[in-house]
C-alpha positions as CSV (number, residue, x, y, z in Angstrom):
1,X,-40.0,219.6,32.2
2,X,-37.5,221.8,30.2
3,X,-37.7,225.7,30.7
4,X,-36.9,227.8,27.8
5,X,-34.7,230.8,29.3
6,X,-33.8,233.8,27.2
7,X,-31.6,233.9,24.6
8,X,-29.4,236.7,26.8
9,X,-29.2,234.9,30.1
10,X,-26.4,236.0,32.2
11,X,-24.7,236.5,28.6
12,X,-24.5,240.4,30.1
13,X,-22.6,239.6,32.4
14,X,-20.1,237.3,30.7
15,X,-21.0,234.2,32.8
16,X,-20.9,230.4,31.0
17,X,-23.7,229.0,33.2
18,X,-23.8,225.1,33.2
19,X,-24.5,222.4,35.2
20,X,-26.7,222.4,38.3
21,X,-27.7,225.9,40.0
22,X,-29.8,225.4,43.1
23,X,-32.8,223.2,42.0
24,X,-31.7,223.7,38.7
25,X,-29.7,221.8,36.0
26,X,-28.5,224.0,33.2
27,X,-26.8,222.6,29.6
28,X,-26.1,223.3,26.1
29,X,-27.7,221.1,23.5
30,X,-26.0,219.9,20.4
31,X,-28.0,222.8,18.3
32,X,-26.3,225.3,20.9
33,X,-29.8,226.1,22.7
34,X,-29.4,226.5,26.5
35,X,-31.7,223.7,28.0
36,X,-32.5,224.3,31.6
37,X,-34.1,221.0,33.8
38,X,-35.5,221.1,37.4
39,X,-32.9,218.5,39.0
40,X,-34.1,215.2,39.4
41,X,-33.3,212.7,42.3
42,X,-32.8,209.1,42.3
43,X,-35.8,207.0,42.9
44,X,-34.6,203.8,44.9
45,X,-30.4,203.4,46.4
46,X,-27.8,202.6,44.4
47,X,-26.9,199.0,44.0
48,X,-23.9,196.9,45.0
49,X,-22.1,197.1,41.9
50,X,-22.2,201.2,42.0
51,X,-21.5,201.4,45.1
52,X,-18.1,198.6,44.2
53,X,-17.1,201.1,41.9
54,X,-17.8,204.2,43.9
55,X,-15.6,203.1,46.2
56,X,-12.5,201.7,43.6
57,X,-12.6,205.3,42.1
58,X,-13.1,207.1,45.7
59,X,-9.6,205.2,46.9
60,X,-8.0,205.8,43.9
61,X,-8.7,209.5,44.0
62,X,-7.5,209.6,47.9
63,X,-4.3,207.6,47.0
64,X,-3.8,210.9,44.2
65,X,-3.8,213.2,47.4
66,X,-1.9,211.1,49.1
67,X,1.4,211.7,46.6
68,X,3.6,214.2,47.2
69,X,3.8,217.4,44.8
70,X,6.8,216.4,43.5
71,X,4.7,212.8,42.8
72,X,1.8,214.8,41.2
73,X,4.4,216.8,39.2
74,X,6.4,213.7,37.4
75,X,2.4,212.4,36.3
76,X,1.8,215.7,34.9
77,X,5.1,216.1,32.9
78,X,4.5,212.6,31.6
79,X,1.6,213.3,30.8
80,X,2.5,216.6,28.9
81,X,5.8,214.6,27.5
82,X,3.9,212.0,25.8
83,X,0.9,214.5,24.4
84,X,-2.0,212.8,26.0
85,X,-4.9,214.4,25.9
86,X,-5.2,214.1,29.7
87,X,-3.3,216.0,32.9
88,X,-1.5,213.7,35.5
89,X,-4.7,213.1,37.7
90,X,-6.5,211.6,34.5
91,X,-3.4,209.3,33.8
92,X,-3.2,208.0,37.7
93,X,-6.7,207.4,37.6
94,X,-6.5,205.1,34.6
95,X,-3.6,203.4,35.6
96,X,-5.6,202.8,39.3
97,X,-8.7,201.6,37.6
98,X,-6.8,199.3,34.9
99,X,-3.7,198.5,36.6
100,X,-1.7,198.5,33.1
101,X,1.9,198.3,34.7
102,X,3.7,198.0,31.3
103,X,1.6,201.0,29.8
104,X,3.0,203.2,32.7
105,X,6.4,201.6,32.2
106,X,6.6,202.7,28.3
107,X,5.2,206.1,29.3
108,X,8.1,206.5,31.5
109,X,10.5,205.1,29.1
110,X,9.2,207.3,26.5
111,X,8.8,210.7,28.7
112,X,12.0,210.2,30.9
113,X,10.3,210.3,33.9
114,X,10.0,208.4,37.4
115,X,6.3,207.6,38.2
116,X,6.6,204.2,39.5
117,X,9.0,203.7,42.5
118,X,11.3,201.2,42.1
C-alpha cells in the first residue's frame, strides 16, 4: 500500500530522501511524485541460480578490494581516458562477469594504461 506524503517532506531541510528508511521504501516516480512503500520481504529463499550469481558478483567485488590503490587508480584513469560512462569499479566488474580479455586489452591500448599484469 503506497502512502501519499506531503509535497514538502524533508524538502526544508534540503534532504533527497530515497530508497529504504526503516520499514520504509521511499522513490520518485516517472511524473516526479514521491511514492513511499512499506518494505516488503521475500516470500520463500532464493534459488540456486541467484544464489550462483550472488556469489560470482560477491568474489568479483572482493577481488576489487583486494587490488592495490595504485590497481584501483590505473581502472579509474582508463576508465576516465576512454569516456565511459562508468568509474573503475564498474569496468572491473564487467570485465569479472564477462571475462572480455581483448575488450580490456584495447582499452588499455587506447587509454595508455596498465590494467592487466603481464
Amino acid at each position: 500500500m503506497a502512502l501519499q506524503p506531503t509535497a514538502n517532506l524533508l524538502n526544508f531541510l534540503g534532504f533527497v530522501v530515497w530508497g529504504d528508511l526503516g520499514e520504509l521504501t521511499i522513490y520518485k516516480s516517472k511524473r516526479k511524485k514521491m511514492v513511499v512503500l512499506f518494505k516488503t520481504y521475500p516470500h520463500k529463499p532464493p534459488s540456486e541460480l541467484q544464489l550462483e550469481r550472488r556469489a560470482t558478483w560477491s568474489t568479483a567485488a572482493t577481488a576489487w578490494n583486494d587490488l592495490t590503490p595504485t590497481q584501483r587508480q590505473q581502472w579509474d584513469l582508463a576508465a576516465r581516458r576512454a569516456s565511459l560512462c562508468m568509474h573503475g569499479f564498474n569496468l572491473w566488474m564487467h570485465w569479472q562477469i564477462t571475462g572480455d580479455q581483448t575488450a580490456i586489452e584495447t582499452l588499455e591500448r587506447q587509454t595508455h594504461t596498465t590494467l592487466l599484469a603481464a
